[in-house]
C-alpha positions as CSV (number, residue, x, y, z in Angstrom):
1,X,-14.0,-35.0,30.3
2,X,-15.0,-38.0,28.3
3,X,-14.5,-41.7,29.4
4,X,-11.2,-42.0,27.4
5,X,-10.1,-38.7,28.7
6,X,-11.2,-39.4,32.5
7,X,-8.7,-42.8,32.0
8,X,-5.9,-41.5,30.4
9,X,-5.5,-38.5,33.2
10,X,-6.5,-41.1,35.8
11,X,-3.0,-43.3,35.1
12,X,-0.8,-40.3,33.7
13,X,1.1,-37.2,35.0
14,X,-0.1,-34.1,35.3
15,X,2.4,-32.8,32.5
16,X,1.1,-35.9,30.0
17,X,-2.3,-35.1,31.4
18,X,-2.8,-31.5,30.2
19,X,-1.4,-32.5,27.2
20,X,-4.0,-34.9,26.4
21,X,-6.5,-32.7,27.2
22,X,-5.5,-29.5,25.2
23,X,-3.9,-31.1,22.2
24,X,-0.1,-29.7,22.9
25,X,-1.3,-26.3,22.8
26,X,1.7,-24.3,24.9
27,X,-0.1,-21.7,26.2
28,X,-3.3,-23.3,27.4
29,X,-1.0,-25.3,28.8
30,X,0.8,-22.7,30.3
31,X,-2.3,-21.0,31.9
32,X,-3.7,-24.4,33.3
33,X,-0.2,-24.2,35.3
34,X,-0.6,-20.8,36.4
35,X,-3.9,-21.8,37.6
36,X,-3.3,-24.7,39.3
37,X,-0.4,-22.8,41.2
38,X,-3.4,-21.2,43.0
39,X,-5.2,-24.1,44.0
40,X,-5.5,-25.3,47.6
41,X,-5.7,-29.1,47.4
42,X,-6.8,-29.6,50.7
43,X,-9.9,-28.2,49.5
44,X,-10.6,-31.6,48.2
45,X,-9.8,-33.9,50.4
46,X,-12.7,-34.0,51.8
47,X,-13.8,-36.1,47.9
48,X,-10.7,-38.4,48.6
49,X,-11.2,-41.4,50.3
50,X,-8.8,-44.2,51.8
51,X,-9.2,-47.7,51.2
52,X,-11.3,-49.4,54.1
53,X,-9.1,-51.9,55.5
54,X,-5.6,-50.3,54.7
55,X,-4.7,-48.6,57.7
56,X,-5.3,-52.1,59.4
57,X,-2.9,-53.8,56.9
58,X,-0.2,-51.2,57.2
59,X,-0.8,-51.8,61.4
60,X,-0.5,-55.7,60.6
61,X,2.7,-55.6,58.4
62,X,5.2,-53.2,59.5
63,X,7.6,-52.8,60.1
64,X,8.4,-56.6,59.4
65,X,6.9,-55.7,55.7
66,X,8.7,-52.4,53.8
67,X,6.1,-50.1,52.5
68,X,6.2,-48.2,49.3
69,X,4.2,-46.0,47.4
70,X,4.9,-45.3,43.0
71,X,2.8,-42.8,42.6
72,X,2.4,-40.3,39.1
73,X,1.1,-37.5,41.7
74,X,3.6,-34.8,41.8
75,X,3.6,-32.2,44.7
76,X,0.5,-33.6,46.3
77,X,1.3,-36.6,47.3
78,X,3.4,-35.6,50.8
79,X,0.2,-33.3,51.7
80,X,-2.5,-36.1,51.0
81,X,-0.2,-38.8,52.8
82,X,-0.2,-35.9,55.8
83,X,-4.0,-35.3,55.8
84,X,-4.9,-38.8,55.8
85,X,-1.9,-39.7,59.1
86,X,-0.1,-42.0,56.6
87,X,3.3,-40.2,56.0
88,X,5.2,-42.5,58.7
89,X,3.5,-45.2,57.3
90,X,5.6,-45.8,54.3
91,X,9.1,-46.1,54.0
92,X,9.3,-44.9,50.6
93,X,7.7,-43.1,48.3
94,X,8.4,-42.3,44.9
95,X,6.3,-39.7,42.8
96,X,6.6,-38.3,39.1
97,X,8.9,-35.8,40.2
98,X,11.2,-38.1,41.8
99,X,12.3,-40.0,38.4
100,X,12.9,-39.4,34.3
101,X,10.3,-41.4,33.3
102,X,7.2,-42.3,35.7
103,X,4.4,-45.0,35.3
104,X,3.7,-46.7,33.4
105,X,7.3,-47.2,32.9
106,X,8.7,-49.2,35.3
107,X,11.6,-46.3,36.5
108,X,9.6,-45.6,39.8
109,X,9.2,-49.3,40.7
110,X,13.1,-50.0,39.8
111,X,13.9,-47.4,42.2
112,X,12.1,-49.0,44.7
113,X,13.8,-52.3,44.6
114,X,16.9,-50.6,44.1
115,X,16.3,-48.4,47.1
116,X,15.5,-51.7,49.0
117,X,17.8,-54.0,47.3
C-alpha cells in the first residue's frame, strides 16, 4: 500500500477498506472476503502492541470512570480485547458491526452516551 492507502484503511472499515483498495471491483472484493474468512488473527498478535501505561489507567479509573471502546474493527475486536486480558476492562464497546454508520460518523460515539446517558 501507499501512504494515502495505508491512512485511509487505518481509520475505515474493513468493507470501505477493500473498496479503496480494489476500486469497487465486486469480485476481488468478494475473494479478499473469502480469504480473509481463513485467516487466524491471533497469528498476529504477536505485531500488536498495547499502549504502555494503559493497563495502569484502566486499574486507576474504574470502576469510578465508565470505559468505552468506538472501534471500526469488526469481528476482531472481542478476540484482541481477550488476548491482551482487557475484555472486563471496558464496559462497552461498540465496533462497525454494532451500528449503520461507523467512524468517522459520530453513530458509535452517540451510542455510547446514549448507552450511558
Amino acid at each position: 500500500m501507499n501512504r494515502e492507502q495505508f491512512e485511509f484503511v487505518h481509520a475505515h472499515t474493513i468493507d470501505q477498506a477493500l473498496d479503496h483498495l480494489f476500486d469497487g471491483d465486486k469480485e476481488i472484493i468478494r475473494q479478499a472476503f473469502e480469504f480473509r474468512k481463513g485467516i487466524d488473527y491471533g497469528d498476529f498478535l504477536k505485531y500488536l502492541t498495547i499502549e504502555p501505561t494503559l493497563v495502569d489507567l484502566l486499574h486507576l479509573v474504574r470502576p469510578a470512570v465508565k470505559t468505552a471502546i468506538a472501534t471500526n474493527r469488526t469481528d476482531t475486536m472481542h478476540h484482541l480485547l481477550e488476548a491482551f486480558g482487557l475484555a472486563d476492562q471496558f464496559d462497552m464497546v461498540v465496533t462497525s458491526l454494532d451500528v449503520k454508520r461507523p467512524k468517522p460518523h459520530p453513530e458509535p460515539l452517540q451510542k455510547i452516551v446514549d448507552y450511558f446517558g
